[in-house]
C-alpha positions in Angstrom: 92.2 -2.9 62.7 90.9 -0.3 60.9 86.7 0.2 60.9 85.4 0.7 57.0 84.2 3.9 56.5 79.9 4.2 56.4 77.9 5.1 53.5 76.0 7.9 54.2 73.3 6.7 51.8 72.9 3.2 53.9 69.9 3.7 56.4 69.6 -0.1 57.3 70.8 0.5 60.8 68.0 3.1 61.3 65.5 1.2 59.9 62.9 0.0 62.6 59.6 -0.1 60.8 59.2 -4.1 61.4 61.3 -7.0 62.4 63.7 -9.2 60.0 62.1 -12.6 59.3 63.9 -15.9 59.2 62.4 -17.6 56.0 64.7 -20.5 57.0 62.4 -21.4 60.5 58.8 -20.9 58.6 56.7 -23.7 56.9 54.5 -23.5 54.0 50.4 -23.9 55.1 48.6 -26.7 53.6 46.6 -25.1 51.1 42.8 -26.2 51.1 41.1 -27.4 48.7 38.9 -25.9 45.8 35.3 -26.7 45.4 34.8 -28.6 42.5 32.5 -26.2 40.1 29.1 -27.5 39.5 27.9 -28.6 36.1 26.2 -26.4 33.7 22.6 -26.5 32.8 22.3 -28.2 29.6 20.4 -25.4 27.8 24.0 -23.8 28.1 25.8 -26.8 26.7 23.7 -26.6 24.0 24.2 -22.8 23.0 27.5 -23.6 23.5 27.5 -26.0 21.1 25.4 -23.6 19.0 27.9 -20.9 19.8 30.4 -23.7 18.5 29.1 -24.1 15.1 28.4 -20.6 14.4 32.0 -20.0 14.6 33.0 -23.0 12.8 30.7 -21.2 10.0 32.0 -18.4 10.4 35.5 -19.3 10.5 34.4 -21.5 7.1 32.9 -18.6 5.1 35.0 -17.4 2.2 34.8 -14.4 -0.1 36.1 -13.8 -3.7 39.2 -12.7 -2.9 41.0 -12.1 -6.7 43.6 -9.7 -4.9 44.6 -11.6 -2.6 44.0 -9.5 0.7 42.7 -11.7 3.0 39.3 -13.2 4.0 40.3 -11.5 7.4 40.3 -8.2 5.7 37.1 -9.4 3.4 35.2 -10.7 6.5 36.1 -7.0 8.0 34.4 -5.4 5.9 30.9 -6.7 6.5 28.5 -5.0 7.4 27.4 -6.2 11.6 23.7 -7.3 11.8 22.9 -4.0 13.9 19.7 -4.2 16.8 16.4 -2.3 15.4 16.7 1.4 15.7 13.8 1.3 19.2 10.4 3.0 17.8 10.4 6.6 19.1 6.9 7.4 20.7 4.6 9.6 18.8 5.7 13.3 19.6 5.5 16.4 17.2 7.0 15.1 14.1 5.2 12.4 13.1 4.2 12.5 10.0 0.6 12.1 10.5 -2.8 13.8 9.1 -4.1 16.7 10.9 -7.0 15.8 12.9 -10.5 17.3 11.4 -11.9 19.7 13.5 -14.9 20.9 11.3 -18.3 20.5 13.1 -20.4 18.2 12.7 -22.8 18.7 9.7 -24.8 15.5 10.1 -27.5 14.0 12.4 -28.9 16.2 14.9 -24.9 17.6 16.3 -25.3 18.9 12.8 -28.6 20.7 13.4 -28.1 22.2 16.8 -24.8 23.0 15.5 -26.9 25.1 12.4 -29.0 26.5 15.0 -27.3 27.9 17.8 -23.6 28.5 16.2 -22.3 25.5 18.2 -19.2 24.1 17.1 -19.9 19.9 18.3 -17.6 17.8 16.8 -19.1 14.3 15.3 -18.9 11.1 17.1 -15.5 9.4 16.7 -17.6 6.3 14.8 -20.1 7.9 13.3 -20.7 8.2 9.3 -20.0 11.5 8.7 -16.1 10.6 9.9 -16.3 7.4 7.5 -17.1 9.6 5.1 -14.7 12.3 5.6 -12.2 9.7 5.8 -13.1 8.3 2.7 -12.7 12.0 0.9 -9.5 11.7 2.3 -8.6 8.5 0.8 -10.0 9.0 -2.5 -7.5 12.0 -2.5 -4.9 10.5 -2.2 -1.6 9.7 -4.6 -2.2 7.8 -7.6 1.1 7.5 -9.5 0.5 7.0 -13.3 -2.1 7.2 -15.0 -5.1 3.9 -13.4 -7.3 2.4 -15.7 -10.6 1.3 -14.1 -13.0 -1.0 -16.5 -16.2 -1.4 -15.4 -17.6 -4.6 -17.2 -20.4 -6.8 -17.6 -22.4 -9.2 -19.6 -25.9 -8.2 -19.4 -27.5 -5.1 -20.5 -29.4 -3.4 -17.5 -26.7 -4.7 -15.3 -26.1 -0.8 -14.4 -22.8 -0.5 -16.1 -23.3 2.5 -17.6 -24.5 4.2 -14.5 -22.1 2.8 -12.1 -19.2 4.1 -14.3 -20.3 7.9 -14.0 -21.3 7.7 -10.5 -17.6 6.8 -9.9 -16.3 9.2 -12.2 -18.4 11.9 -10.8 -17.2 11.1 -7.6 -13.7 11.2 -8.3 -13.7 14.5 -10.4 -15.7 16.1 -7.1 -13.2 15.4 -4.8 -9.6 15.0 -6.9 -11.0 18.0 -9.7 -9.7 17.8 -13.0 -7.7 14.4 -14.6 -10.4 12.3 -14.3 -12.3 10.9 -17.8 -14.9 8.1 -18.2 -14.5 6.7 -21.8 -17.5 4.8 -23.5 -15.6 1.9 -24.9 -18.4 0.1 -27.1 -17.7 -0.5 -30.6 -20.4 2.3 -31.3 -23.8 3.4 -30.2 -23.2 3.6 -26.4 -25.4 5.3 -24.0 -22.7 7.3 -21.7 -22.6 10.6 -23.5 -26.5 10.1 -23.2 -26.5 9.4 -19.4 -23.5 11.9 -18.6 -25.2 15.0 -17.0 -24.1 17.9 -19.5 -23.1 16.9 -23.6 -21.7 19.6 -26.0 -22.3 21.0 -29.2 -21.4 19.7 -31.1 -20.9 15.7 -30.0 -17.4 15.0 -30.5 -16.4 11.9 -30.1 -14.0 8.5 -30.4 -13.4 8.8 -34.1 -12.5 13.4 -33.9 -9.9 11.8 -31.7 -8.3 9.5 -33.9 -8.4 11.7 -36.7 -5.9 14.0 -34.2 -4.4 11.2 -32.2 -1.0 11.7 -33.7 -0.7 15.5 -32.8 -2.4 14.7 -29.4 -0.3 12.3 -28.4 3.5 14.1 -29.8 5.7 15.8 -27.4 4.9 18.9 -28.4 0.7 18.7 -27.5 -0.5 21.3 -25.5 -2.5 19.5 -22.3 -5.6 22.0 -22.9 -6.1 20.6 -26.5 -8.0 17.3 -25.5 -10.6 19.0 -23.6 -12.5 19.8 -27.0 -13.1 16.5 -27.5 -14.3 15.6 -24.2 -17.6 16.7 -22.3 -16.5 18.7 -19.2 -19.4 17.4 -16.3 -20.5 19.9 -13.4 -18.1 17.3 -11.1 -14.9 18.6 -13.1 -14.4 14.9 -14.8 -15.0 14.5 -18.0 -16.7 12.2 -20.7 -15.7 10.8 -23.9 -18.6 9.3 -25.6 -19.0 7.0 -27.9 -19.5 6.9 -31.9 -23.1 7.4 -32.5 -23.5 6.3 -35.8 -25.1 3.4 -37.1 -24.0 2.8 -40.3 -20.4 2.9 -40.6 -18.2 -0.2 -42.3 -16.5 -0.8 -38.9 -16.5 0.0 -35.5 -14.1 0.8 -32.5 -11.8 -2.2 -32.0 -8.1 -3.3 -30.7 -6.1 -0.6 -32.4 -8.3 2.0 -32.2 -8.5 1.2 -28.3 -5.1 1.5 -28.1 -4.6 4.7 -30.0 -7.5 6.3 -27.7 -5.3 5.4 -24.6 -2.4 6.4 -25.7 -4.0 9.6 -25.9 -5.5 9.9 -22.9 -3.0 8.7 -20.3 -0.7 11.5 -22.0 -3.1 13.9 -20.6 -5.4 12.5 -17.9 -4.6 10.4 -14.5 -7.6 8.4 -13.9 -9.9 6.6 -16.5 -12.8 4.8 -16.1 -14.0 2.6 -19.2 -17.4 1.8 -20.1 -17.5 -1.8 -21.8 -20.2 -3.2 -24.1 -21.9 -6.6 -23.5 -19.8 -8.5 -26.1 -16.7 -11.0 -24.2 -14.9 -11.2 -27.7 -15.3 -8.2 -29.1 -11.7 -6.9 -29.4 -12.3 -3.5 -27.6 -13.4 -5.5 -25.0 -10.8 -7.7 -24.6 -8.3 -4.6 -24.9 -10.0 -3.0 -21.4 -9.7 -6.2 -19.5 -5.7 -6.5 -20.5 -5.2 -3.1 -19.9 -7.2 -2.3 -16.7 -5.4 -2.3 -13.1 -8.9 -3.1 -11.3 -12.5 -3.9 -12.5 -15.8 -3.1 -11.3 -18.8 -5.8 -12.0 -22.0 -4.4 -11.1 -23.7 -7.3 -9.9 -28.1 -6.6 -9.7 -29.3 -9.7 -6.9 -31.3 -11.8 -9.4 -29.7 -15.6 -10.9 -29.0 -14.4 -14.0 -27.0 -11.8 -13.9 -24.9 -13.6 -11.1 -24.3 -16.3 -13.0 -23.3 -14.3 -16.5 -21.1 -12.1 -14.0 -19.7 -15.2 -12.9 -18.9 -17.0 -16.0 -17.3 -13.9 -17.2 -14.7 -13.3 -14.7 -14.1 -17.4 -14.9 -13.2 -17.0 -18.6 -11.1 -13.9 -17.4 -9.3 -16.1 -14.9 -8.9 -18.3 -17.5 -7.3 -16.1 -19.7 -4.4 -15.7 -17.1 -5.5 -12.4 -15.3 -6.3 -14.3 -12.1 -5.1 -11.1 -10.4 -7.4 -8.9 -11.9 -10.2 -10.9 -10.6 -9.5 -11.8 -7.5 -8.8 -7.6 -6.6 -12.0 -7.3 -8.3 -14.5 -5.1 -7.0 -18.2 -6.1 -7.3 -21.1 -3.9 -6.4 -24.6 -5.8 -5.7 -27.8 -3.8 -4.9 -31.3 -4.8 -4.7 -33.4 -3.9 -7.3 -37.1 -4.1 -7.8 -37.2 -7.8 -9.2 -34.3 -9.0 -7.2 -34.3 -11.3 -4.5 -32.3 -10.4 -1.6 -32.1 -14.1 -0.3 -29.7 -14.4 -2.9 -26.7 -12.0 -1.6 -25.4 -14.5 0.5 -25.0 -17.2 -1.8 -23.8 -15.2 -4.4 -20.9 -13.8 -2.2 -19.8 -17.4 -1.7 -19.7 -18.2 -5.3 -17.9 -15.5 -5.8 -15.5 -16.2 -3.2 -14.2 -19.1 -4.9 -12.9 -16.9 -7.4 -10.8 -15.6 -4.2 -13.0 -11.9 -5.0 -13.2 -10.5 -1.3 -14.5 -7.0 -2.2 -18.5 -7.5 -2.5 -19.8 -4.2 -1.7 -23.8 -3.5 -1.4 -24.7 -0.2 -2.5 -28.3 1.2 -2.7 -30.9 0.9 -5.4 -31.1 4.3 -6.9 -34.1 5.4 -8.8 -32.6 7.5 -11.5 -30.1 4.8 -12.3 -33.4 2.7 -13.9 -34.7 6.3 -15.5 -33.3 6.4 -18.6 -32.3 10.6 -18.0 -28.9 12.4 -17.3 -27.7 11.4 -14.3 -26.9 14.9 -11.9 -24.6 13.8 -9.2 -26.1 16.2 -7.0 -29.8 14.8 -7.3 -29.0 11.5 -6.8 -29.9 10.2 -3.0 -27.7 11.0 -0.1 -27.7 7.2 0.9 -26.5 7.1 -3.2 -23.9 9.4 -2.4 -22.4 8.1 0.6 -22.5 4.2 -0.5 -20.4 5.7 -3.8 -18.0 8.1 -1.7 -17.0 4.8 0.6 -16.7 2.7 -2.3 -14.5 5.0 -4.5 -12.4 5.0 -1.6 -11.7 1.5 -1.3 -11.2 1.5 -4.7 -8.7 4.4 -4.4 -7.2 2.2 -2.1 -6.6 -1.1 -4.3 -5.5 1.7 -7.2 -2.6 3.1 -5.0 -1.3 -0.6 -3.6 -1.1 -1.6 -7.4 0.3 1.9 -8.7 3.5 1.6 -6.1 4.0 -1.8 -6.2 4.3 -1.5 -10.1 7.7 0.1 -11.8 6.3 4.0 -13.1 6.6 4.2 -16.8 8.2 7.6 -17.7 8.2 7.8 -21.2 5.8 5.3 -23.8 7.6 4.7 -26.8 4.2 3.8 -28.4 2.8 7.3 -30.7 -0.4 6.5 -32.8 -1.3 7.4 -36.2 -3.6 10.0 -37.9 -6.4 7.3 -38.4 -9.8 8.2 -40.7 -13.0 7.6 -39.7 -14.6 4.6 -42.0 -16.9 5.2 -44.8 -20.7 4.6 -44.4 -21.3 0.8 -45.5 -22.9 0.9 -49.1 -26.7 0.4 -49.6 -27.7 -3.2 -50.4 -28.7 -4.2 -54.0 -31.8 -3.5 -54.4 -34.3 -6.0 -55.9 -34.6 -3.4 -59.0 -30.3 -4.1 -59.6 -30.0 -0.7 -58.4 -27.5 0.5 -55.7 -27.4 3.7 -53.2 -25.2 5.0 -50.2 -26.8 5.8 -46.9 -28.6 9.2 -47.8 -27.7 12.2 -45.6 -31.6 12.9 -45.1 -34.6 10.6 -44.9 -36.0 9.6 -48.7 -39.8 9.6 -48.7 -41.2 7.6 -51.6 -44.6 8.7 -52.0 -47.1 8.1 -55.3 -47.3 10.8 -57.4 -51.2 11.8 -56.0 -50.3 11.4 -52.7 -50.7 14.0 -50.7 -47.6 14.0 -48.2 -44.8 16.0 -49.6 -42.1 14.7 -51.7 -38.6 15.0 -50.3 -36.8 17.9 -52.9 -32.8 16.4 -52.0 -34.1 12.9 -52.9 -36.8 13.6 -55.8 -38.6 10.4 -57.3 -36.9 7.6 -58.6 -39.1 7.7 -61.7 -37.3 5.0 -63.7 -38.4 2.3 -61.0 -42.0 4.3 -61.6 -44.9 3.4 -64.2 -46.9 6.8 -64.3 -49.6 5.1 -67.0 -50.5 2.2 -63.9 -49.5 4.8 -61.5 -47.7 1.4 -60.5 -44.1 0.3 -59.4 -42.4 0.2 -63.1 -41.7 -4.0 -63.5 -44.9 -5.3 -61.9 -46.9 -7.5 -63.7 -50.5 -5.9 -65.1 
């Protein structure tokens, strides 16, 4: 019998690396038992329940789909809720004001600083930083053009005053852009007050007469400036009409054609009112003012005319405008100061939470031009932190407003009124307003007969040297 021939390739015989095993003679091990898992907390159970209805909402959403590709595909392309962008710690980028480093020029750092050539900074709380500060803030961004009324029901109240202390302020620290307007229907006292005037007097009714040309596209920005009275603070003043015998006075449009003016060519105004709640110029400043200002003296009176008035504002529907209104009390001479508390409550009602004291100043009472320079440094600090706030209230309102770009609003040419005709007298004769004082005088009197106006001889009896029509 022959012996098959080997495969060279077949290494079985060689291999020796570990025995054959029999699987026929082993027996399977009894495999022990698992552990039975414990239960879960509940708090899981229930953010897997949670977990559980999340997808079920999910899975339940549904998107327009008029193409038909999917709410898979739609659901794709949602944008994932991504986890806040962690705040980076402050480094060299950060967008923050450069720290002042001036020296102190206040208190006695100020001094010794004067007299040695030291440069010692100012306390970190001290009122030379609040005021600094408050520069700051007044210079800031306004976008727009802000409208500032300062109003008030009772002459003496310091209205006029308290406007041009906050305009001077302004125009100090921001420069040019800044005007305070005299809004009274006529014979107001801010061109008087304001520190320098011109010559001559220009004022409401020169720039109505021009409003259409001030107010076209093609107005040069220089132009108003000649109607206004430049101050030593870089603001400016328009005054108000100073005559007293005109038919009419400034009123709604007029108001309106004056502001359409000025916000073409100025960024900040500050309006003088008169005492009169429904006079229409009035009513025009409160509509179209982002913030007022009440001056508020500490005595009952004024407190409670202050108060009525921004009640019948409220009720008018500008709740918003008083309760961001500002209101400045200050002890005068015949005021109580007893009273400051319980007029900040009264006020509070109204929900006004800016009551600011400021300090009685002298020349306010005076009756001269006001020199923002003269006035007290106390005067000039209280008004510096106070235009500040108000700079403040002025930027919230400005961005949180949409910016108006163009007005499609361009006034007329408008002519100042006529002088109101001279009542009848009881002769049957009537006269116009003479452009020079007439002096009626006897003809033996000795004071000097006017030559523009001579005698009116026909209402004369030379024989009685009596007035012509009197019984003998």
């Amino acid at each position: 019998m022959s012996t098959p021939a080997r495969n060279e390739n077949d290494h079985t015989d060689d291999y020796g690396a570990e025995n054959a095993v029999n699987l026929r003679t082993q027996r399977l091990k009894r495999q022990t038992p698992r552990p039975e898992p414990e239960p879960e907390p509940p708090a899981a159970a229930e953010d897997d329940s949670a977990a559980a209805d999340n997808d079920t909402t999910d899975h339940d959403q549904q998107f327009a789909d008029p193409y038909a590709v999917g709410q898979d595909a739609l659901a794709a392309n949602e944008e994932p809720v991504a986890e806040p962008y962690p705040a980076r710690p402050g480094g060299l980028f950060d967008p923050e004001t450069e720290a002042d480093t001036n020296p102190a020029t206040w208190g006695w750092r100020g001094k010794l600083n004067a007299a040695t050539g030291l440069r010692m900074l100012p306390k970190p709380d001290s009122a030379e930083v609040r005021f600094r500060t408050s520069i700051t803030r007044i210079q800031q961004s306004l976008p727009g053009c802000s409208v500032v009324s300062v109003i008030g029901l009772k002459g003496g109240a310091g209205k006029t005053p308290t406007t041009l202390a906050l305009s001077n302020t302004f125009g100090r620290h921001r420069g040019r852009g800044v005007v305070a307007w005299d809004a009274n229907e006529a014979t107001g006292t801010l061109g008087d007050r304001a520190a320098r005037t011109t010559d001559p007097e220009l004022g409401p009714w020169d720039v109505l007469e021009h409003a259409s040309e001030l107010a076209s596209a093609a107005a040069v920005s220089g132009v108003l400036g000649r109607y206004l009275r430049l101050q030593p603070t870089l603001d400016e003043v328009l005054a108000a009409d100073n005559s007293t015998i005109r038919e009419r006075g400034i009123g709604w449009d007029e108001c309106a054609a004056l502001m359409a003016v000025l916000r073409r060519h100025r960024d900040l105004i500050f309006i003088d009112t008169g005492n009169n709640p429904l006079a229409p110029n009035w009513l025009w400043a409160v509509e179209h003012s982002d913030l007022l200002v009440v001056p508020v003296p500490l005595r009952r009176d004024m407190a409670q005319q202050a108060y009525r008035m921004l009640e019948g504002i409220a009720a008018r529907g500008f709740e918003h405008l008083v309760r961001s209104a500002v209101v400045l009390t200050t002890v005068t001479p015949e005021s109580d100061p007893d009273l400051e508390e319980g007029i900040a409550k009264e006020f509070g009602h109204l929900g006004i939470e800016h009551v600011i004291r400021v300090p009685y100043e002298p020349q306010f009472a005076t009756g001269n031009r006001l020199v923002y320079d003269r006035l007290a440094a106390g005067t000039l600090e209280a008004y510096t932190n106070v235009a500040a706030g108000i700079a403040d209230l002025l930027s919230h309102s400005a961005h949180g407003r949409t910016q108006t770009l163009s007005d499609s609003y361009a006034p007329q040419q408008m002519q100042r009124p006529p002088d109101a005709p001279r009542r009848h007298t009881r002769y049957g004769r009537a006269e116009s307003y003479p452009q020079q004082p007439v002096r009626y005088a006897a003809p033996d009197s000795p004071y000097p007969r006017s030559e523009t106006h001579p005698e009116p001889t026909p209402l004369w009896d030379r024989t009685t040297n009596q007035p012509k029509g009197r019984p003998r």
